[in-house]
MDAnalysis code that builds the backbone (N, CA, C; Angstrom):
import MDAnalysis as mda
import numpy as np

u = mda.Universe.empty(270, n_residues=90, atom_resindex=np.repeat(np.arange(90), 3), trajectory=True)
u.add_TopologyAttr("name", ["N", "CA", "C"] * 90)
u.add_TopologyAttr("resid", np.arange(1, 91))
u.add_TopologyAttr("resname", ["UNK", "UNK", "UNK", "UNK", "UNK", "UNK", "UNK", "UNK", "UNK", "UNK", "UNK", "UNK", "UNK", "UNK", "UNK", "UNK", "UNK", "UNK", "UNK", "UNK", "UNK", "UNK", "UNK", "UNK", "UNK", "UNK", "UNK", "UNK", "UNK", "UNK", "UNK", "UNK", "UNK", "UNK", "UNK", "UNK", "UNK", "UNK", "UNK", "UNK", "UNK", "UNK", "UNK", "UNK", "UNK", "UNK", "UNK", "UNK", "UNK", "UNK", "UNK", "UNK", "UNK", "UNK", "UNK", "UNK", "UNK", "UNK", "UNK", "UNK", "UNK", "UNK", "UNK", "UNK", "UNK", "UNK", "UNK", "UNK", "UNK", "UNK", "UNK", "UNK", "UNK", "UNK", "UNK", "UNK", "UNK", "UNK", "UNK", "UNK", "UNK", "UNK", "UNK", "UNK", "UNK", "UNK", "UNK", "UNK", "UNK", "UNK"])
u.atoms.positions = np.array([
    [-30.216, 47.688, -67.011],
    [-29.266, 48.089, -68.033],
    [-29.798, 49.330, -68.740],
    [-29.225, 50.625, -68.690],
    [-29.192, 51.454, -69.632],
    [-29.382, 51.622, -71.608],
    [-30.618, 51.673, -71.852],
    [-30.476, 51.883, -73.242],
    [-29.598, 52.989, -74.002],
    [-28.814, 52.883, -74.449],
    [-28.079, 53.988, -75.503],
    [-28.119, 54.141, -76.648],
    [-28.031, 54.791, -77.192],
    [-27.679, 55.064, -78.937],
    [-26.124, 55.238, -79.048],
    [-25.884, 54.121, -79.938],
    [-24.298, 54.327, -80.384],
    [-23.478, 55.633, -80.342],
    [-22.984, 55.642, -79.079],
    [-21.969, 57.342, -79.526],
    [-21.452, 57.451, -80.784],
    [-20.538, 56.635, -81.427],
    [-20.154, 56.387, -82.365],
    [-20.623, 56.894, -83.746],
    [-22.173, 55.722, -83.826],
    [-22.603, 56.359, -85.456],
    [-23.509, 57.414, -84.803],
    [-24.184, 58.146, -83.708],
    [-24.780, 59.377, -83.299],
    [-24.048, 60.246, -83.621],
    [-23.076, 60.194, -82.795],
    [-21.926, 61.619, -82.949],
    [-21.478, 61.367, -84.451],
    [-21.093, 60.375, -85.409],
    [-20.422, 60.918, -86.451],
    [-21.194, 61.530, -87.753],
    [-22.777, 60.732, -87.524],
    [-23.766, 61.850, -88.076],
    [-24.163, 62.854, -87.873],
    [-24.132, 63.357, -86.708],
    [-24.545, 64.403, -86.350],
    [-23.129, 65.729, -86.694],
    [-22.221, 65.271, -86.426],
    [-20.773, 65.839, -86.573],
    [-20.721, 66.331, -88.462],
    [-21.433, 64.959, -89.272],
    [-20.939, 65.175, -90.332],
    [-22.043, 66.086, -90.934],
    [-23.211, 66.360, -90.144],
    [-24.541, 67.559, -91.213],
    [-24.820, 68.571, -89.776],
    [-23.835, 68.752, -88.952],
    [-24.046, 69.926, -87.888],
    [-23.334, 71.045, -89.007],
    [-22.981, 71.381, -89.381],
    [-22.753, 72.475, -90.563],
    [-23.887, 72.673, -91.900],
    [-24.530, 71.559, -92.202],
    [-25.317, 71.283, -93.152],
    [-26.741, 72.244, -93.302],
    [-26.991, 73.212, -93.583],
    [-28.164, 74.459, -93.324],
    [-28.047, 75.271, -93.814],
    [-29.038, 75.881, -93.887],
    [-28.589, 77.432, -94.650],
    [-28.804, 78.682, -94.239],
    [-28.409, 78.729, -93.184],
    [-28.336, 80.088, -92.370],
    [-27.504, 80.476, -92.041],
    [-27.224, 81.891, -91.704],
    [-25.927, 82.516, -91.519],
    [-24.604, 81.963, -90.502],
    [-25.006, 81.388, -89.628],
    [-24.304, 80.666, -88.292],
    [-23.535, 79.206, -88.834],
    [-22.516, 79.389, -87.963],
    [-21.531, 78.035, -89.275],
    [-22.350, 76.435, -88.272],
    [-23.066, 76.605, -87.256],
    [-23.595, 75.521, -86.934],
    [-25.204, 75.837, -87.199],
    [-26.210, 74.464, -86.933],
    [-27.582, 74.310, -86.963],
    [-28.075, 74.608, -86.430],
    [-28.569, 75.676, -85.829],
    [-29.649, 75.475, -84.040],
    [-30.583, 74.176, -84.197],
    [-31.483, 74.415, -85.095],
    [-32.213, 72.752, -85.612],
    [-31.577, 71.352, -85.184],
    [-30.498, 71.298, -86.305],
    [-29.777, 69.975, -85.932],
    [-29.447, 70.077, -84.343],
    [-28.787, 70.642, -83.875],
    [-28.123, 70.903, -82.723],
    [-29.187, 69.838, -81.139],
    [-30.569, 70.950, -81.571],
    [-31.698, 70.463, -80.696],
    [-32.384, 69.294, -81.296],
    [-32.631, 68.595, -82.481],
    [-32.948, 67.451, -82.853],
    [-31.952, 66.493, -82.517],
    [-30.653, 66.529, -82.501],
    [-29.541, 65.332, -82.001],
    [-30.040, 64.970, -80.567],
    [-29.905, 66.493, -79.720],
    [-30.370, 66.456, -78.184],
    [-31.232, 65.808, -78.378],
    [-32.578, 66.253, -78.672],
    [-33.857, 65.379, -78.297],
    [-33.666, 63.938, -78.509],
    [-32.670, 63.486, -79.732],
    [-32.815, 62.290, -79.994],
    [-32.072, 61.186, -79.113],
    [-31.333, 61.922, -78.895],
    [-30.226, 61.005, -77.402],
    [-30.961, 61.145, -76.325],
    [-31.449, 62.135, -75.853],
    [-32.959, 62.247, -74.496],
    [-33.784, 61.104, -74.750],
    [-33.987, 60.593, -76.205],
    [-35.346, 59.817, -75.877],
    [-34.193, 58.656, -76.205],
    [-33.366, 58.221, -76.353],
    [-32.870, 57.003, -76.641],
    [-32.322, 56.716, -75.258],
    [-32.046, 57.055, -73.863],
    [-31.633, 56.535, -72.783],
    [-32.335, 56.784, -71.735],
    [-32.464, 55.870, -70.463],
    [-33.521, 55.721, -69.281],
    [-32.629, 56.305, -68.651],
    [-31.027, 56.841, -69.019],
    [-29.750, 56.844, -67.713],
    [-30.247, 58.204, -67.140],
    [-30.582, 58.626, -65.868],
    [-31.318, 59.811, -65.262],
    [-30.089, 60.802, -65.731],
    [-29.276, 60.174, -65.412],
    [-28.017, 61.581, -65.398],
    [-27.214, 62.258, -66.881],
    [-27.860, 61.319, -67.877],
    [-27.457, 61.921, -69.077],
    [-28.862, 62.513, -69.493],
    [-29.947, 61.845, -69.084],
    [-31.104, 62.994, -69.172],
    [-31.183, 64.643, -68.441],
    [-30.735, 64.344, -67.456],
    [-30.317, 65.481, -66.739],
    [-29.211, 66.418, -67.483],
    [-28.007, 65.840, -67.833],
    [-27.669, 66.930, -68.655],
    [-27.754, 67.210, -69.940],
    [-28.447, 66.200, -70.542],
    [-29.011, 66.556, -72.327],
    [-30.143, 67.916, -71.797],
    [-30.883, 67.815, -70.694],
    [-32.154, 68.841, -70.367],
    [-31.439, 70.181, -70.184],
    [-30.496, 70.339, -69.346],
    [-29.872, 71.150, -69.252],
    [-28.887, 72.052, -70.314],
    [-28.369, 71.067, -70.900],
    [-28.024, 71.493, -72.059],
    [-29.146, 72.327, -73.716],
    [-30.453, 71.400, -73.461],
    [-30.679, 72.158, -74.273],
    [-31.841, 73.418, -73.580],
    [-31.412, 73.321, -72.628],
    [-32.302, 74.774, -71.710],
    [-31.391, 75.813, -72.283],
    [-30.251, 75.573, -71.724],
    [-29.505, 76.759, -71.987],
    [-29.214, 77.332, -73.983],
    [-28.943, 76.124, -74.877],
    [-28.867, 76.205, -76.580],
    [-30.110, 77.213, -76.658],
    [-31.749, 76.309, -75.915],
    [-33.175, 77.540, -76.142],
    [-32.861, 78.744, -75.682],
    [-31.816, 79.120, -74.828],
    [-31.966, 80.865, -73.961],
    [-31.021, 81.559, -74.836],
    [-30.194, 80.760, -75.864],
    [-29.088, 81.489, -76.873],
    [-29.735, 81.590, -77.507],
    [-30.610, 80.563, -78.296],
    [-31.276, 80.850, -79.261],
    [-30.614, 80.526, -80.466],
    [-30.761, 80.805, -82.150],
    [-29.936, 80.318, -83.340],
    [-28.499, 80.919, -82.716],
    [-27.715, 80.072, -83.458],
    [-26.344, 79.696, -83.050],
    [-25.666, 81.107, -83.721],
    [-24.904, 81.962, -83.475],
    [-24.496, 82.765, -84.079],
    [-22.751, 82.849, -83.564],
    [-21.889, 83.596, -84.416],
    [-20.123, 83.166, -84.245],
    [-19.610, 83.430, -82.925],
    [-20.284, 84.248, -81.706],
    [-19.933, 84.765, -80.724],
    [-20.178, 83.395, -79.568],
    [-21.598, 82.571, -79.866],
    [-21.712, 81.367, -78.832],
    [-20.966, 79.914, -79.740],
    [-20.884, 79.989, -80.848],
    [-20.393, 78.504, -81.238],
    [-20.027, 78.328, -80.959],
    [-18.263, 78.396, -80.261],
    [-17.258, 77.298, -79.393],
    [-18.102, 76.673, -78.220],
    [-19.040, 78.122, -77.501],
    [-19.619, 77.828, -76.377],
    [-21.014, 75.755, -76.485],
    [-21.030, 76.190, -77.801],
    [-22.427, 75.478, -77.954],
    [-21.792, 73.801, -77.865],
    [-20.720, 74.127, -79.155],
    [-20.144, 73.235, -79.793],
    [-19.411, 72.111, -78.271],
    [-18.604, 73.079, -77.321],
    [-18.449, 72.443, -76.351],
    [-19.751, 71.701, -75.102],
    [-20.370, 72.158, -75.271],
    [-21.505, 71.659, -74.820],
    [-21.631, 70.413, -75.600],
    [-22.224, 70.634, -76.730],
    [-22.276, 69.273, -77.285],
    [-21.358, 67.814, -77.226],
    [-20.085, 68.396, -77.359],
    [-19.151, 67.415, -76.816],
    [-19.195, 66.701, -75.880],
    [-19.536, 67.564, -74.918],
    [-19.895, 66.985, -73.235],
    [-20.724, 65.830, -73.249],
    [-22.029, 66.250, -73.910],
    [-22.671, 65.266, -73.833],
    [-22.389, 64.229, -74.734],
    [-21.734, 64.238, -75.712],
    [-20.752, 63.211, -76.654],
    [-20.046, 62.250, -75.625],
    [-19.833, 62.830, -75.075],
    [-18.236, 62.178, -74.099],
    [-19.273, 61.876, -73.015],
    [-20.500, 62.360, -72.292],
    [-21.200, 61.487, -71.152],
    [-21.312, 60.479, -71.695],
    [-21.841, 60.071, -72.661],
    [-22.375, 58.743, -73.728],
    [-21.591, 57.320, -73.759],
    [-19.951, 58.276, -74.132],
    [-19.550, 57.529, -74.289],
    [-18.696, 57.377, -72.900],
    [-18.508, 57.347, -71.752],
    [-18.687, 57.475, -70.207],
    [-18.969, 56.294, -69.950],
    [-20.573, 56.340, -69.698],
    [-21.850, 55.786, -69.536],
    [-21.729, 53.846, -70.404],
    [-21.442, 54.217, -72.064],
    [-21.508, 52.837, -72.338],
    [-19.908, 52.145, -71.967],
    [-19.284, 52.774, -71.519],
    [-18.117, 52.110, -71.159],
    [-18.087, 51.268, -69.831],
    [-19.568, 51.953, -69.007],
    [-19.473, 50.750, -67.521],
    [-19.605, 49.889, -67.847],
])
């Protein structure tokens, strides 16, 4: 059996202080890569490790979040929102 972290209360904390910072960019790079890491270490499932890794390979090569990548980021994040909740639905 797959360990998970609640999509639910993950995503709606993370949703509700991904704006929460004080830097110019309307999202966190911080938060952004601390959510990732924290869903990476909360599941054994290879294939949501695989794309939480991937995902935050690419957030590190953007670098802080600035108005030109946010939809880009923001959809990313979703993705892996929605693998989660995928995954605890088998």
């Amino acid at each position: 059996m797959t360990d998970t972290l609640s999509p639910i209360s993950t995503s709606e904390a993370f949703w509700a202080t991904v704006t929460d910072h004080d830097g110019d960019s309307a999202i966190s790079f911080d938060r952004c890569t601390d959510w990732l890491l924290d869903l990476y270490q909360s599941t054994t499932d290879e294939g949501l490790r695989l794309l939480i890794a991937d995902v935050l390979e690419d957030l590190r090569m953007i670098g802080p979040i600035d108005g030109e990548f946010e939809d880009i980021v923001l959809g990313a994040l979703a993705s892996v929102e929605v693998a989660f909740e995928v995954v605890a639905a088998r």
